[in-house]
N, C-alpha and C positions, 0 to 999 in steps of 0.2 A: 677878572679881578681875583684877587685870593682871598680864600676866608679866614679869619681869624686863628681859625686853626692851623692854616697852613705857615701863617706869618708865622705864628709862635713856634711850630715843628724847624722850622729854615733856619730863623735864632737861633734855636738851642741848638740845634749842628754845625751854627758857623762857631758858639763858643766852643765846641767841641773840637773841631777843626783847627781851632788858631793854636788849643794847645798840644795837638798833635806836631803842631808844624813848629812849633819850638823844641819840643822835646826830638823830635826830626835831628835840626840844627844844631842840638846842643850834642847830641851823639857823633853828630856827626865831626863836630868840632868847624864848621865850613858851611857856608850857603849863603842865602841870599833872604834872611829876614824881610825886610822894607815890602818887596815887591810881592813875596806869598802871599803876606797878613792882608795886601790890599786889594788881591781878587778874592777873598774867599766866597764874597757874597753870590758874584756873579758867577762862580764856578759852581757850586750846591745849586742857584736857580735852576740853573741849565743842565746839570744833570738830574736833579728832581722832577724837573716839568717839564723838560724839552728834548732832552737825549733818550731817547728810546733805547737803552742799552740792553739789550742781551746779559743779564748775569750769568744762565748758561754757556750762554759762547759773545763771550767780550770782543773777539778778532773780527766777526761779522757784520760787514763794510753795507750792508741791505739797512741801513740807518740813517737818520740823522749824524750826524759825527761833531765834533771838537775839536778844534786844533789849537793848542799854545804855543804862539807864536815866541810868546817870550820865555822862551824854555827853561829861562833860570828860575821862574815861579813856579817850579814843578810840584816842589812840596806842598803845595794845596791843593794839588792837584794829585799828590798821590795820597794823603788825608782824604780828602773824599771818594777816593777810591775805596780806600779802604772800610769809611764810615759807609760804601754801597755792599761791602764785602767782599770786592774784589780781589784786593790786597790784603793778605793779612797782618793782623793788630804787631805783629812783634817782629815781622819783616821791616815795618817801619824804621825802625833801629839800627835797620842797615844799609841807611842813606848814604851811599858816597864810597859802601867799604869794597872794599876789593869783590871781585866777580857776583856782587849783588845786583838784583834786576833792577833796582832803585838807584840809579844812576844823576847826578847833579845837574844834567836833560833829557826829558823825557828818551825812551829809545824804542818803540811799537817791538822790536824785535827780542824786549828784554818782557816787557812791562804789558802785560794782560789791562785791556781800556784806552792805552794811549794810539792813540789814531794816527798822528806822527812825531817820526822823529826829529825832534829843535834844537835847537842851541844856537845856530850861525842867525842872528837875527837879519828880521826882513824878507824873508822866505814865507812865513806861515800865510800870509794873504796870498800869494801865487796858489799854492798847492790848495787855498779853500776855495778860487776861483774856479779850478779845477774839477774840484768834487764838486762844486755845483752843478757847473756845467755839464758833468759830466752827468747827473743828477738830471738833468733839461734835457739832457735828448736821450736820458732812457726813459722817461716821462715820469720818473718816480718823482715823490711829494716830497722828501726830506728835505732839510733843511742843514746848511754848514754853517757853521756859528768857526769865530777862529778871535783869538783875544790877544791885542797888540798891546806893547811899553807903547808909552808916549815918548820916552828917549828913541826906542825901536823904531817908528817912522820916517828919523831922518834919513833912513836907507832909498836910496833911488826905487830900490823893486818895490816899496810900497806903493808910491805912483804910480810905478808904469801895470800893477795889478788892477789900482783903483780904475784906473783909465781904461783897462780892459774889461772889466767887471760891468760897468756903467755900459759901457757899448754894448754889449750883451744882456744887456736888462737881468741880470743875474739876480731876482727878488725873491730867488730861497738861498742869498747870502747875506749874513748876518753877523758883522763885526763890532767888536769892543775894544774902544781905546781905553785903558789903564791910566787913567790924566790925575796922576797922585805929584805931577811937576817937579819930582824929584830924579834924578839919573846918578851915575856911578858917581859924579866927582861934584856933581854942581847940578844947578835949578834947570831945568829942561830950557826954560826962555831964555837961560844965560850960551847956553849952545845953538837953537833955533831958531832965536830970536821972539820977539813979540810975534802972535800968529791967532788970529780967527779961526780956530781949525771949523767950525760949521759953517763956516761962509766957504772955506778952500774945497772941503768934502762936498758943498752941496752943490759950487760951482761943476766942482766935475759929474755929476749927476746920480749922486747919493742922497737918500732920505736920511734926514740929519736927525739926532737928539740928541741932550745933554741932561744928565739925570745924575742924582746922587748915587753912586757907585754900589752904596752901602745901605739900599734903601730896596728891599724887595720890592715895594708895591709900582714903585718907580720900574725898576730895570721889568716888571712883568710888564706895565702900561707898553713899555717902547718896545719891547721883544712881540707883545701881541697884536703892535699895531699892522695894519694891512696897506702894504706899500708893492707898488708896481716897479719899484728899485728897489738895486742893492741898499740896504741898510746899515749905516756906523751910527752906533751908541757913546758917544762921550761920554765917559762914566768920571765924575771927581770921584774919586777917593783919597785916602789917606793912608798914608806909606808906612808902614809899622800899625797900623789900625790892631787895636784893642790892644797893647802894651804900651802904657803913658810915655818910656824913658826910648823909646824906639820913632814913635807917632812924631814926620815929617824929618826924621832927624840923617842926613844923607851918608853920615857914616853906618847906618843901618842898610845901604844899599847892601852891602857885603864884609860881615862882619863874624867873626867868632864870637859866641854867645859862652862869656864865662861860667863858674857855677855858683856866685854868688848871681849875676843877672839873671841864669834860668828860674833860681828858687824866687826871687823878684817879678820873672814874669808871671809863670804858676800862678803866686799867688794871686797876681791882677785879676790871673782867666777863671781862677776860680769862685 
């Protein structure tokens, strides 16, 4: 459970973070507002209390690891990098620009912290089944956490991952679905369909949760609970989460952030 003090420390960096990831954005002129704002929680969790990271040597795979599956949420992902000190504060600035390590998907081969390289969604489950397993027969204890869109699953390889994963009793793998019900163009249910995802995940034989996304005390309970399965967290969240004029709105899926909007967001975060 966390103590008070830790809730409070997690807060103040996720508002820290959300406005890194605008000012990201807005330099950039290009990104993907909606879907950054809505991991930020679960990404700070997990690197504050569950990623073992090496600040000295960030490359070094002897960990726990992360993978973002939905790579276009990279930006809070590279914000808390940075907020770890990995990245530095005014490298940020150079999201997107020509021969910058800070690329619009993550790139491991650019970007000091990022575990792998994403962008083609529906891949990031495969390669965490991987490191697990691969994790399982070197007998090592880490743990793969890997954080899916909810649009992102209507890929076939998320299946045919989850189905291997379960057969494998794979229980130091640890997935987040991003269930902010929003996608590029329309409502995820309006592509998907209506859908139980805890009933579909559990049938194939995953420990299910569904937690508020944006809720520390929440995402520690389910993260710390002790399951003899692979693990999926349903997280709600909310797509543009902490900017009012962004929160749920699908043109924020991918949007340029004007500079009368940025000075509007700012002033939200601050």
């Amino acid at each position: 459970m966390l103590s008070k003090e830790e809730k409070i420390f997690l807060e103040e960096k996720a508002k820290k973070v959300r406005k890194l990831i605008i000012e990201m954005l807005y330099y950039a002129g290009s990104g993907h507002p909606g879907g950054s704002l809505s991991i930020v929680e679960i990404l700070l969790y997990l690197y504050y209390k569950e990623i073992d990271i090496d600040l000295k040597d960030p490359r070094s795979t002897d960990r726990s690891m992360l993978i973002l599956s939905k790579g276009h949420g990279c930006p809070a992902l590279y914000a808390v990098l940075s907020e770890l000190g990995i990245i530095d504060r005014e490298v940020l600035k150079t999201y997107k620009k020509l021969d910058s390590i800070l690329q619009g998907h993550p790139d491991r081969n650019k970007t000091l912290g990022v575990d792998m390289s994403t962008g083609s969604l529906g891949q990031g489950l495969s390669v965490a089944a991987g490191c697990a397993l691969a994790d399982k027969i070197k007998g090592k204890s880490h743990k793969t956490y890997v954080i899916l869109g909810d649009g992102e699953i209507q890929e076939g390889q998320i299946w045919e991952a989850a189905i291997f994963a379960a057969n494998n009793n794979l229980d130091n793998l640890c997935a987040f679905i991003d269930y902010n019900k929003l996608q590029l163009t329309s409502k995820v249910e309006d592509v998907f369909g209506k859908c139980n995802l805890l009933s579909v995940w559990a049938d194939l034989g995953w420990q299910c949760f569904e937690i508020d996304g944006h809720d520390f005390e929440e995402i520690d309970m389910a993260v710390k609970f002790k399951s003899e399965k692979p693990k999926v967290i349903i997280a709600h969240t909310i797509k543009g989460k902490g900017v009012s004029f962004m929160e749920n709105k699908i043109e924020w899926h991918s949007k340029k952030i004007s500079e009368k909007e940025f000075e509007k967001a700012m002033l939200e975060l601050r």
